[in-house]
NUSEDREN-803214 format. One record per residue (C-alpha): residue in one letter; x, y, z. Coordinates in steps of 0.5 Angstrom, whole numbers, plus 500, padded with zeros to 3 digits. Last residue first. Layout:
# residues N
aXYZ...
This chain:
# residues 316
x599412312x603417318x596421320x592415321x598411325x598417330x590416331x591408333x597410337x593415341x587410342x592405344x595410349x587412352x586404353x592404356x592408361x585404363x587399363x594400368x589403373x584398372x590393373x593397379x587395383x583401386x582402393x586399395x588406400x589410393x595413396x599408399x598401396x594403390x601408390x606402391x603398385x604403381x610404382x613397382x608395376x610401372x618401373x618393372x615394366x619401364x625395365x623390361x621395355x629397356x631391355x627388350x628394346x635394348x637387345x632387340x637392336x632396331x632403335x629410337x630407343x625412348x619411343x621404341x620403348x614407350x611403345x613396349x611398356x604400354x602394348x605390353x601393359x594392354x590387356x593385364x589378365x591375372x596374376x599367375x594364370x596371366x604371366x604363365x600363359x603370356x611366357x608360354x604362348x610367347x616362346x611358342x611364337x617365337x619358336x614358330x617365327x623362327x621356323x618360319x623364317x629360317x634365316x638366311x639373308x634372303x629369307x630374312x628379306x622376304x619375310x620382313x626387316x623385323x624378322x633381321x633384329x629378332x635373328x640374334x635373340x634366337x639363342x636366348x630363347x632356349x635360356x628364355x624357356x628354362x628362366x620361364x619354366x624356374x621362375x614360374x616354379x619359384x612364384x607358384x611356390x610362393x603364393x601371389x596373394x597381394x599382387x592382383x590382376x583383374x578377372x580373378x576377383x570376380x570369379x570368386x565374386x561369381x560363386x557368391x552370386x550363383x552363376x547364370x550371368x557367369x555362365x553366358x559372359x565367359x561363353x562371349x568371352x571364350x567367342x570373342x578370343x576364337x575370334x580374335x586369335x582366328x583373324x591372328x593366326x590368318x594374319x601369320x599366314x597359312x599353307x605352311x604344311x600345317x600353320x593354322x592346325x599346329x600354331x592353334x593346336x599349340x596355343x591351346x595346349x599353352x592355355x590349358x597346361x597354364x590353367x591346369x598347372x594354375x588352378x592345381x597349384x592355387x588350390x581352390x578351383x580345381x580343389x572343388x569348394x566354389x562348384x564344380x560346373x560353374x567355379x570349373x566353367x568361370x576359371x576356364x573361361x577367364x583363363x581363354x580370354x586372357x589367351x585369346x590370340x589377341x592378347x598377344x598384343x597388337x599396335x606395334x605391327x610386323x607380327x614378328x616384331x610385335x609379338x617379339x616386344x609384347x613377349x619381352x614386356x609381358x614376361x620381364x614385368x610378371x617376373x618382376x611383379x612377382x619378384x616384388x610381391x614376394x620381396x613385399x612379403x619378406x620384408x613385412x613380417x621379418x623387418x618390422x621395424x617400422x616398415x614404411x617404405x623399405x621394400x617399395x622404395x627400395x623397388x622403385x629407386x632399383x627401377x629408377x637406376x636401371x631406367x637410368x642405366x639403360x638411357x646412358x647404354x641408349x647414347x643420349
């Protein structure tokens, strides 16, 4: 099956999905509901559309299928800073109250940190990409490690806030946060769109980009800039999701069997929005909210990271 007849049928189970999940059930409640959901659905779209396509060029650029970007500590850095403002300031300080102001210092934070990060690490160009990942991993386990120390020393009643944004949610996404990613993401991947072309060539390696005329490392820079942001903004807008890009973007490789980043981007965008919007609907509607799709897709991923790692086993 040609990858353009593979393309139009993950379009139309999304377009399927996202019906489903705006016109389920309304009742007539047209301007009540519809509203709301639409929210929620363009929330999960942008959350879908930045895991995937981050996921897909960390990978590309890292040269490994089973790693994330969160490796480089991001989801733990939010949770850090969300844990010391409730800490230091209390439950009832606008830093933590105020959605706007949570999340411009929260993105702010995490992009500054992915900035000193590429800046120390990268100086002179005397370190590899796996020198950035070795310090991701650390400085990521140490974030979690003081996240742990304060929050066993917090109020009770303080932590169940902290609680709540350890896990991603959709149900209160604000509309405003949601235009203003929209607009810095849609900036962001206008400037990425014009590197898209040498995605395709990294993937063969260092040494023979650098023979076929790309900027190696100025690229791989710019990549991974353009990952830093899209993570940090994904994940101060919803929460943390671990492993939902290593999910949509393996089954995208799977599903292609290709080299063009084109597809796989699109194809690992539309799996996101089909799993998002799905699995959304059922923690609604079968599981009662009982659950939250985070744990869910954790969970799955967990298991399908365990399944990648013994594949990779039996393949060296």
């Amino acid at each position: 099956m040609r990858n353009s007849i593979k393309i139009v049928i993950l379009a139309l189970l999304a377009l399927g999905a996202l019906s489903l999940y705006l016109f389920h059930d309304l009742n007539g409640s047209f301007d009540y509901a519809l509203p709301r959901r639409a929210i929620k659905v363009l929330a999960m779209a942008l959350t879908g559309f930045t895991i995937a396509y981050a996921t897909v060029v960390f990978q590309t650029v890292t040269h490994n299928r089973i790693l994330t970007p969160s490796i480089m500590g991001l989801d733990s850095l939010y949770l850090l800073i969300q844990t010391l403002l409730i800490f230091f300031l209390g439950s009832e300080n606008q830093l933590a109250v105020n959605k706007q102001v949570n999340f411009l210092v929260s993105v702010a934070a995490m992009i500054g940190f992915s900035l000193f990060l590429y800046r120390f690490l990268f100086k002179k160009g005397s370190r590899s990409i796996y020198f950035l990942l070795l310090v991701g991993l650390i400085t990521g386990t140490f974030f979690s490690s003081i996240s742990t120390f304060f929050q066993v020393l917090i109020d009770p009643n303080e932590f169940q806030m902290i609680q709540d944004r350890m896990f991603a949610s959709f149900n209160n996404i604000h509309a405003d946060l949601l235009w203003m990613s929209l607009i810095i993401i849609g900036v962001v991947f206008l400037y990425a769109w014009h590197s898209m072309k040498y995605l395709d060539v990294l993937s063969l390696g260092r040494e023979t980009a650098i023979n076929l005329g790309v900027p190696y490392d100025r690229i791989v820079k710019q990549m991974l800039v353009i990952v830093a942001v899209f993570i940090s903004i994904s994940t101060a807008l919803v929460g943390p999701i671990t492993f939902f890009g290593l999910i949509v973007a393996n089954l995208s490789y799977q599903f292609f069997h290709t080299y063009k980043h084109k597809v796989l981007i699109t194809g690992a965008v539309l799996l996101s929005m089909i799993a998002l919007v799905g699995g959304q609907w059922g923690v609604e509607r079968i599981f009662s909210f009982s659950t939250t799709l985070s744990v869910i897709i954790n969970f799955a991923g967990g298991i399908y990271f365990i399944y990648l790692l013994l594949k990779e086993r039996k393949t060296a």
